[in-house]
Backbone bond lengths (Angstrom), bond angles and torsions (degrees), N, CA, C in turn:
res aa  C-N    CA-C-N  psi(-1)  N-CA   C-N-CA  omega(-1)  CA-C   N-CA-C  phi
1 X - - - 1.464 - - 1.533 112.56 -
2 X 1.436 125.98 3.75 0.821 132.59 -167.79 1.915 116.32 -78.81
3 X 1.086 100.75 -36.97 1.457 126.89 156.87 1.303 107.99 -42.45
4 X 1.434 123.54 -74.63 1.295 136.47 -171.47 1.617 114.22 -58.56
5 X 1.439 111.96 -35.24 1.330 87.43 172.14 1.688 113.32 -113.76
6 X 1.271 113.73 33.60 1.866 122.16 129.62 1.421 113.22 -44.94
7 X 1.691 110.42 -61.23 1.112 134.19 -145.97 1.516 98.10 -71.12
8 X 1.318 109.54 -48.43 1.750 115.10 -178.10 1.391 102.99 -68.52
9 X 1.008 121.20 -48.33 2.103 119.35 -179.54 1.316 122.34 -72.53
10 X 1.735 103.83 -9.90 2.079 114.05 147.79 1.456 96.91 -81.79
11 X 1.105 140.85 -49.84 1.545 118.74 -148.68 1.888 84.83 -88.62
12 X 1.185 132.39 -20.13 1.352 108.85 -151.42 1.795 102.77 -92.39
13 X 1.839 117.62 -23.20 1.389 147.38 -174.16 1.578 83.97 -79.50
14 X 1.469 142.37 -65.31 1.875 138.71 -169.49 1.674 87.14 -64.64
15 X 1.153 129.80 -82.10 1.430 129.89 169.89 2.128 127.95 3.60
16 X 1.670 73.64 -42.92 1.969 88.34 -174.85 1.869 96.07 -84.94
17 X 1.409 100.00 -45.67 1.724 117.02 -165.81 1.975 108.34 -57.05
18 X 1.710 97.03 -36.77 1.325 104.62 179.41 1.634 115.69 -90.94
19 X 1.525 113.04 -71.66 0.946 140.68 -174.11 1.330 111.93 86.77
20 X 1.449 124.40 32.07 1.376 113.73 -158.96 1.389 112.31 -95.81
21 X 1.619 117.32 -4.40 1.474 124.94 170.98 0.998 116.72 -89.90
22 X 1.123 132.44 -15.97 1.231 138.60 -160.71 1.560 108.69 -122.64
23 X 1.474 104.77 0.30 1.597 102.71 159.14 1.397 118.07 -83.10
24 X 1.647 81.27 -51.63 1.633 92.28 -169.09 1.238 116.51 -59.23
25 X 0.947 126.57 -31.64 1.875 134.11 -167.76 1.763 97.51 -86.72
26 X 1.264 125.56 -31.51 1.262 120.97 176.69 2.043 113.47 -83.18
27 X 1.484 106.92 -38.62 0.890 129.08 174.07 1.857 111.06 -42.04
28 X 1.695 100.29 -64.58 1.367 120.15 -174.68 1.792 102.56 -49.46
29 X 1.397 92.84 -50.70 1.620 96.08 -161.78 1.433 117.06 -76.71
30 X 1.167 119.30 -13.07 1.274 142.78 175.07 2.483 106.75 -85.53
31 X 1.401 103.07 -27.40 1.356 89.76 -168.38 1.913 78.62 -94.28
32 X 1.193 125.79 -60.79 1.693 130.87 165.88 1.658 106.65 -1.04
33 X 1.251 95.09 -54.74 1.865 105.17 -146.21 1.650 92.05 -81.80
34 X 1.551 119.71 -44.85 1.184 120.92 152.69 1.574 133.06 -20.96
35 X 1.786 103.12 -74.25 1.234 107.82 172.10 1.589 118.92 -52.72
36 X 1.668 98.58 -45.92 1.775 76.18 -163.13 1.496 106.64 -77.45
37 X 1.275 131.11 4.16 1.797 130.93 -156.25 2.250 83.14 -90.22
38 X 1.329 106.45 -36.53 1.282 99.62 -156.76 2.111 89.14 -84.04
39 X 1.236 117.09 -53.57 1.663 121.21 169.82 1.296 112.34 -45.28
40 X 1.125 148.16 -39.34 1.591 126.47 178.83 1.221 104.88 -130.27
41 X 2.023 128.95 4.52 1.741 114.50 171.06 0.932 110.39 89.29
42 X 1.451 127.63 158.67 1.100 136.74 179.03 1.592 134.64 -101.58
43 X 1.496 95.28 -3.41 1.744 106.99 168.61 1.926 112.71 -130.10
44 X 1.235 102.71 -6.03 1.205 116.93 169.99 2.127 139.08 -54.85
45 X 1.442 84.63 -20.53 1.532 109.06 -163.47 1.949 92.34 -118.77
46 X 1.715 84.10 123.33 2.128 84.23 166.93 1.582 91.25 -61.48
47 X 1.471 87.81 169.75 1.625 112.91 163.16 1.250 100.22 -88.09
48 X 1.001 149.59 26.20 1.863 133.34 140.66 1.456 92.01 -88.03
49 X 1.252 139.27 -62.13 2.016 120.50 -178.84 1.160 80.13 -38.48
50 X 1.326 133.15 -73.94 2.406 111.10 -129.88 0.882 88.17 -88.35
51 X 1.496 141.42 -3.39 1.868 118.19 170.31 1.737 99.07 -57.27
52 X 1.721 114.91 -53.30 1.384 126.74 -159.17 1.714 94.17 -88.84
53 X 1.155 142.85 -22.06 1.486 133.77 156.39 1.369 107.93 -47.23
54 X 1.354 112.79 -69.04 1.606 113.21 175.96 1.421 133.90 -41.30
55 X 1.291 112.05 -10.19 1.637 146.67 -168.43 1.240 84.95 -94.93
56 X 1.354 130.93 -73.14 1.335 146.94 -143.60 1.903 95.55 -60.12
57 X 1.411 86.07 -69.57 1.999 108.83 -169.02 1.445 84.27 -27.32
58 X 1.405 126.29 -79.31 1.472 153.00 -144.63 1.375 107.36 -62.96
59 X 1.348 129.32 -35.01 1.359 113.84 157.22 1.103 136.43 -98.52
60 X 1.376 119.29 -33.46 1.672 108.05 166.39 1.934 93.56 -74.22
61 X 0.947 162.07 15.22 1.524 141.63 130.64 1.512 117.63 -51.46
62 X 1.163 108.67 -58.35 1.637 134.94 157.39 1.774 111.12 -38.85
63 X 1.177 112.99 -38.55 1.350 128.06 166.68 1.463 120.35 -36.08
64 X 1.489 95.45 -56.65 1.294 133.00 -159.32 1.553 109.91 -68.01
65 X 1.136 109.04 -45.72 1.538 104.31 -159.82 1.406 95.94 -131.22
66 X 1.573 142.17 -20.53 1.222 138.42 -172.34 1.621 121.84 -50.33
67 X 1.388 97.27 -24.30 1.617 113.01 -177.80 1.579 129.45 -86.84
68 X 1.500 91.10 -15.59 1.768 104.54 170.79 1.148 133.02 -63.98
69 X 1.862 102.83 -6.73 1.574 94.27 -177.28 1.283 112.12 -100.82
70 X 1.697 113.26 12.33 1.414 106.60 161.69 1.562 110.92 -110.89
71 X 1.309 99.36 -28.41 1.413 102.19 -176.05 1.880 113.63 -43.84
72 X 1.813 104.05 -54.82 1.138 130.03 162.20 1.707 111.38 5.94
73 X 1.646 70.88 -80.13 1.987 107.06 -173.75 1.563 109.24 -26.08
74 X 1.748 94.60 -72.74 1.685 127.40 -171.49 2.017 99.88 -49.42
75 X 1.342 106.48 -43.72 1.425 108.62 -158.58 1.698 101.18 -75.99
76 X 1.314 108.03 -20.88 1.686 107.95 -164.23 1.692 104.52 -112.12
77 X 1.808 98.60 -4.90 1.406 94.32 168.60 1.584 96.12 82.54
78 X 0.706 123.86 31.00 2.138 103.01 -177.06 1.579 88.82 -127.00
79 X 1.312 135.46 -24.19 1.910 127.03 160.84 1.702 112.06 -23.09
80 X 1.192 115.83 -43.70 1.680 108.29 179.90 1.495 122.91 -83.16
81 X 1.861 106.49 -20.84 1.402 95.12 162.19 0.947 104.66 -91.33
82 X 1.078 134.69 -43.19 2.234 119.88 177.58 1.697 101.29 -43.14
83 X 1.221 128.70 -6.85 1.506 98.84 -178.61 1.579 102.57 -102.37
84 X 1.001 95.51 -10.33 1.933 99.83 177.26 1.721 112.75 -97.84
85 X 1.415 109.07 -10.62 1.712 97.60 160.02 1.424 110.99 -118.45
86 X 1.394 132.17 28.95 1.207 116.03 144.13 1.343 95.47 -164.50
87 X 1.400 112.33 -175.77 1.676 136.24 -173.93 1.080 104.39 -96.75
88 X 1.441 104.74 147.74 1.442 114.86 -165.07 1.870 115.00 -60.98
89 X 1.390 79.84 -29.46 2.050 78.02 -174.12 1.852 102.98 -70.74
90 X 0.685 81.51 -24.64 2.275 96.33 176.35 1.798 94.29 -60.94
91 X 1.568 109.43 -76.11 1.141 94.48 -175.57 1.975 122.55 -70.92
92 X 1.368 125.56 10.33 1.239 107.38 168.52 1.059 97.48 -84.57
93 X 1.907 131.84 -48.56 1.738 124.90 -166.90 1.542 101.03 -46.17
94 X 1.290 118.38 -64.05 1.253 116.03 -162.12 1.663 107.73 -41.90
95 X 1.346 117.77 -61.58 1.649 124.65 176.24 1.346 124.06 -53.11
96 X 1.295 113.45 -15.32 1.270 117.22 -165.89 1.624 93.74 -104.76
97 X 1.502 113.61 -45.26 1.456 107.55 178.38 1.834 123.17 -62.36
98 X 1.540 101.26 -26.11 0.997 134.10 168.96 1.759 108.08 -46.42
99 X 1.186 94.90 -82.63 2.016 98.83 171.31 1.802 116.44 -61.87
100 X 1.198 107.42 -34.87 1.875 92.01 169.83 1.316 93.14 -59.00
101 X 1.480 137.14 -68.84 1.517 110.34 -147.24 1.510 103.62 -59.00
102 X 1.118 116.66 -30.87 1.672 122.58 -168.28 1.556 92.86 -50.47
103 X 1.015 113.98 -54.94 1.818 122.96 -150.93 1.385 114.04 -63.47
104 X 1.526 111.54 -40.30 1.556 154.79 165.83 1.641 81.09 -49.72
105 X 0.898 94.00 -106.97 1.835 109.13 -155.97 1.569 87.09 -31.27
106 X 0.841 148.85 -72.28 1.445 153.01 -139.34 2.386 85.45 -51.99
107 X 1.636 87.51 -68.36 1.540 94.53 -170.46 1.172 113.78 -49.68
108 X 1.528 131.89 -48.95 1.342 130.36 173.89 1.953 110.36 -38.96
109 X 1.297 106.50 -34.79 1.511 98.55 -179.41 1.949 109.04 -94.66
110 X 1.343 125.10 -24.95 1.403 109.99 -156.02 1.749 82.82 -109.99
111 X 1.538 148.50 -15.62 1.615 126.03 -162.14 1.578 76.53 -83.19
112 X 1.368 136.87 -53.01 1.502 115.40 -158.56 1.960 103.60 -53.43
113 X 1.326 111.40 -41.69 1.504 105.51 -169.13 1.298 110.23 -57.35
114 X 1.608 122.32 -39.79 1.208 104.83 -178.35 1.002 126.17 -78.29
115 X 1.834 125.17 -23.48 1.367 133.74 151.14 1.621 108.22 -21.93
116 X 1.066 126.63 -64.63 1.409 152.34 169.46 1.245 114.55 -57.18
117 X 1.022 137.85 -34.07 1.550 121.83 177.48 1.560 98.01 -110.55
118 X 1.110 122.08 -5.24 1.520 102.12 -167.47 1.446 106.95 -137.93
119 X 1.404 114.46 27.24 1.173 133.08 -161.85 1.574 129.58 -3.44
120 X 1.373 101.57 68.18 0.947 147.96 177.07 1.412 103.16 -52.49
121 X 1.298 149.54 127.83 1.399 154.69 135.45 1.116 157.93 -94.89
122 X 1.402 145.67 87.47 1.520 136.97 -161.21 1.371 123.08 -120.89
123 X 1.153 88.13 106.25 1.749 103.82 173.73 1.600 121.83 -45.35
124 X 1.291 108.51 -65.52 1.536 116.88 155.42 1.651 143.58 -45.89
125 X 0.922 117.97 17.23 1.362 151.08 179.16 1.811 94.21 -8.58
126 X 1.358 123.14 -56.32 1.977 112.44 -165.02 1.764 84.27 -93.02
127 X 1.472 133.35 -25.77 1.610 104.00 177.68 1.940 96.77 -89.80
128 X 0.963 123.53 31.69 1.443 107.23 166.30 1.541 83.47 -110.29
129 X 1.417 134.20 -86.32 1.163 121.81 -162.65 1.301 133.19 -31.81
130 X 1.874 115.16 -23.59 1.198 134.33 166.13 1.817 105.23 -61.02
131 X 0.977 110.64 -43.73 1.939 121.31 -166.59 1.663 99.26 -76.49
132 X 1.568 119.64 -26.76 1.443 119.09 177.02 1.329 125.31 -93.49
133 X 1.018 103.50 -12.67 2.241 116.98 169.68 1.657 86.29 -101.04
134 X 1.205 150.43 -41.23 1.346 107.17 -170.24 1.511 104.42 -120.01
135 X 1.294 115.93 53.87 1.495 151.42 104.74 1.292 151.43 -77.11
136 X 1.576 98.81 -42.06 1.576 118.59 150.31 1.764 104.36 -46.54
137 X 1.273 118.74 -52.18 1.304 121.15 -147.00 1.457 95.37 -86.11
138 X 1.357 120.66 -17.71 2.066 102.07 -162.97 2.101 76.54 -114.42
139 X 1.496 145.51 2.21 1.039 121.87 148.46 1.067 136.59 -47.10
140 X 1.509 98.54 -52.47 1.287 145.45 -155.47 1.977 111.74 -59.17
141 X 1.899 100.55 -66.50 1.203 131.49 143.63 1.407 139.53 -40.47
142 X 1.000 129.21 -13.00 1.258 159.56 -156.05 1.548 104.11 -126.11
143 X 1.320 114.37 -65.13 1.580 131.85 -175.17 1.552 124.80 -66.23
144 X 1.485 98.58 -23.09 1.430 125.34 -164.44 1.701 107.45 -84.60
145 X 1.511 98.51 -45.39 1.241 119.43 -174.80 1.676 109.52 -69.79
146 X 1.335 108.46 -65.83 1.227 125.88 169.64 1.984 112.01 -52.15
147 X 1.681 100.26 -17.51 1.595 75.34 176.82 1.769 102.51 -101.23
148 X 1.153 125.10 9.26 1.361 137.61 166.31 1.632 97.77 -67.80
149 X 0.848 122.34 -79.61 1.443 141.10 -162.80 1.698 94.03 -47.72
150 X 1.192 136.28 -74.41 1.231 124.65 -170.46 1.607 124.69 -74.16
151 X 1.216 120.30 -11.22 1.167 146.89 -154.97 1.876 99.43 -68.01
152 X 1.248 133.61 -33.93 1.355 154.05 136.66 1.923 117.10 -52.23
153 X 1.476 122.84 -12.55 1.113 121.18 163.51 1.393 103.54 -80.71
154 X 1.900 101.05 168.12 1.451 116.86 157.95 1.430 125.99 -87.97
155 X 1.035 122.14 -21.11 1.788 113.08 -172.67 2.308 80.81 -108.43
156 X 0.807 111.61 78.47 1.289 119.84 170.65 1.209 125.36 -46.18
157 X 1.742 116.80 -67.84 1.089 127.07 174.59 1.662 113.74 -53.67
158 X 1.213 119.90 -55.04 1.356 138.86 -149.45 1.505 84.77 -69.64
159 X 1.238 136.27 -52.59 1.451 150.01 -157.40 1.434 94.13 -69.47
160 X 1.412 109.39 -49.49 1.746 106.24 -171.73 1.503 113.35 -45.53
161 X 1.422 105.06 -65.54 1.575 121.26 -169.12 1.759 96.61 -45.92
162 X 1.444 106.26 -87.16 1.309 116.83 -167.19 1.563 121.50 -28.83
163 X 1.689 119.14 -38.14 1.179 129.43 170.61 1.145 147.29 -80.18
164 X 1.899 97.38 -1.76 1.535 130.67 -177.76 0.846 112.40 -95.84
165 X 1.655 109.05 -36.49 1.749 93.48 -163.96 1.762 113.25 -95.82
166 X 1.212 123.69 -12.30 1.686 97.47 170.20 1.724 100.82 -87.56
167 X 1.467 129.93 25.48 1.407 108.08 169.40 1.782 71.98 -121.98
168 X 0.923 146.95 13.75 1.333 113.67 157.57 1.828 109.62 -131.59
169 X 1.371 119.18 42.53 1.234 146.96 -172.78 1.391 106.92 -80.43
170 X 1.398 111.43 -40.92 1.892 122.84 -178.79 1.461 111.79 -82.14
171 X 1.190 126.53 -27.66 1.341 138.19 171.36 2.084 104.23 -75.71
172 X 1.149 99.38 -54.90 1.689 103.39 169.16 1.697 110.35 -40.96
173 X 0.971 105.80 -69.23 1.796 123.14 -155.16 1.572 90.95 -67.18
174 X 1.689 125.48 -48.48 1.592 117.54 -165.32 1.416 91.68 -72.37
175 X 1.131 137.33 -44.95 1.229 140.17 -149.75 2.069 119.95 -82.00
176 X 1.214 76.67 -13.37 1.926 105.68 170.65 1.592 100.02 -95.67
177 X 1.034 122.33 -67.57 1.214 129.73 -168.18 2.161 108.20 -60.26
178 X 1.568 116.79 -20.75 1.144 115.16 172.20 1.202 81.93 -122.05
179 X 1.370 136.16 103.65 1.330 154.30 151.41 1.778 100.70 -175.53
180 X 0.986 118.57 -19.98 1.393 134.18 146.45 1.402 117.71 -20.42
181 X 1.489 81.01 -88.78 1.408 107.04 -178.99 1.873 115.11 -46.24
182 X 1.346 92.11 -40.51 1.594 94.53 -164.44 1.010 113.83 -71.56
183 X 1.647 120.93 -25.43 2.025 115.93 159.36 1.649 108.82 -95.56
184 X 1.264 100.40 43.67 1.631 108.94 156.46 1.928 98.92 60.25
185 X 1.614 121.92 57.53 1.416 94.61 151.89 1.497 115.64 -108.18
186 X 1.314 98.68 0.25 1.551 111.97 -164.42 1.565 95.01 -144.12
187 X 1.718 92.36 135.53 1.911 71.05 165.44 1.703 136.44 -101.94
188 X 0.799 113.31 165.10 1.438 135.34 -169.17 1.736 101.42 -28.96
189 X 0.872 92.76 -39.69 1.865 96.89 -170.86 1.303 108.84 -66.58
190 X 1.380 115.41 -53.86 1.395 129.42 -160.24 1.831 106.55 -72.16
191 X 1.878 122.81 -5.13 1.017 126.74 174.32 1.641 122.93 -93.48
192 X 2.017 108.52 18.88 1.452 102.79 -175.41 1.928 118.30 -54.74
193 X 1.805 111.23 -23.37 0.874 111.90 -168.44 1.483 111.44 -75.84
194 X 1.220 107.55 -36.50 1.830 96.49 179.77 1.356 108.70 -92.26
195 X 1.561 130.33 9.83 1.305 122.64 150.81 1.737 120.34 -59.43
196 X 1.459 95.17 -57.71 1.330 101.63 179.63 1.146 123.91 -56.69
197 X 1.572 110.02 -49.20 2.002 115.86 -179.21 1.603 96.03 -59.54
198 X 1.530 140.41 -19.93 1.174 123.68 -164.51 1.961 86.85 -80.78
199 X 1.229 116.41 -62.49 1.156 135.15 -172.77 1.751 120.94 -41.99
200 X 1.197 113.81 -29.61 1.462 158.95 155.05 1.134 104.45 -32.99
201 X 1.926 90.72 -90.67 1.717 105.97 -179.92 1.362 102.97 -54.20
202 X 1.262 155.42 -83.86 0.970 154.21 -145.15 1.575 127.41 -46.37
203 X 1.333 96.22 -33.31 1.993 104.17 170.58 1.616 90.01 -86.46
204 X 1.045 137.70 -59.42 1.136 119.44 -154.86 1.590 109.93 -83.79
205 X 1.217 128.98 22.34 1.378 134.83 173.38 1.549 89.32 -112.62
206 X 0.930 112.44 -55.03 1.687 119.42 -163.16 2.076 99.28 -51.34
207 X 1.474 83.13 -59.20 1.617 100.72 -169.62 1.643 99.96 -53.70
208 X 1.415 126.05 -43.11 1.362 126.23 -168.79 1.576 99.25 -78.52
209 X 0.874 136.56 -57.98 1.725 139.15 174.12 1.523 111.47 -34.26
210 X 1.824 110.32 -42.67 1.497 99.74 174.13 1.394 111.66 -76.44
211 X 1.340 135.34 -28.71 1.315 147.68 -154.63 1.613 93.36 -75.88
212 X 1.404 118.16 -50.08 1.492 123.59 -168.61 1.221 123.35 -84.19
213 X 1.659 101.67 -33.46 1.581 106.72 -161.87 1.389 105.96 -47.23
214 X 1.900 141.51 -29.37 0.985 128.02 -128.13 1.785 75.63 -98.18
215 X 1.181 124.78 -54.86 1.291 117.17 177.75 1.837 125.25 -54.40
216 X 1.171 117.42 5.58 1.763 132.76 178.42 1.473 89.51 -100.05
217 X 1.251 114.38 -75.28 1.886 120.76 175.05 0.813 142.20 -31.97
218 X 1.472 115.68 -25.16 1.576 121.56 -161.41 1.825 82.67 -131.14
219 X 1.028 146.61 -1.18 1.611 141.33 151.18 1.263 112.21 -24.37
């Protein structure tokens, strides 16, 4: 793993120099959270919509910028020496560890705003944070992979979204449906099933991304 986190302390050192992922993905979710707070109000909407709004913000934001850290590579030309100083599973950890913190940092600043603008509420406070890391984690996994794969196309962006979301559709729906629970519409018990399918997806996205990446990489 030693490789891999070279790889994260290049993308995270260009990352500080640019900031261009970490606008856009904060940027998006920040003009999003805007629109919809002023389109449906802020006491107007149950908390089952802003459980699944909050779903919404968080991945097409995630949309936005998750794909730059390969795109990056391809645009500056340095993808062919990263494949000659390390192995491909080196460079997915690094990218992949790379976008959780991204995704993280992003949430630490925009779930309080919408708490706040959209008065948002959760009773469950350690099973919500539980429902947002293993969401964070099958976005993340999912996004990483998929931004390998297009990252060599031309309509880049457009390709990202469209190609992400029915492989990251099962992580969406469990992850709405136990966020539910966590501002009390359902209780806690009755959500073992979309714990697990979140928990599920996530090894077996994770596990399939390392298995493949080397054949996406070396294309």
């Amino acid at each position: 793993m030693r490789k891999a986190w070279l790889i994260l302390q290049k993308d995270i050192q260009q990352e500080f120099k640019t900031r261009f992922a970490v606008n856009a993905i904060l940027l998006f979710a920040v003009v999003t959270l805007t629109a919809v707070s002023f389109s449906i109000g802020t006491y107007s909407a149950s908390q089952e919509i802003l459980a699944a709004l909050l779903w919404i913000i968080l991945f097409f934001s995630a949309m936005s910028g998750l794909s730059h850290i390969f795109v990056r590579e391809e645009e500056t030309h340095t993808a062919d020496t990263l494949k000659l100083v390390a192995l491909p599973v080196n460079v997915f950890w690094g990218k992949f560890f790379f976008n959780l913190i991204l995704l993280i940092l992003v949430e630490i600043i925009i779930i309080p705003l919408y708490f706040a603008v959209m008065n948002f509420v959760v009773i469950h406070t350690s099973f919500f944070i539980l429902v947002m890391l293993l969401g964070s984690l099958g976005l993340t996994g999912g996004g990483t992979m998929v931004a390998a794969i297009i990252s060599k196309a031309s309509a880049k962006g457009a390709l990202f979204t469209v190609l992400s979301f029915p492989i990251l559709l099962p992580v969406l729906v469990s992850a709405i449906s136990a966020t539910n629970s966590a501002v009390g519409n359902d209780p806690v018990s009755l959500t073992g099933n979309a714990i697990q399918t979140m928990i599920a997806y996530d090894v077996v996205i994770i596990t399939a991304s390392v298995l493949l990446f080397d054949f996406v990489w070396n294309e």
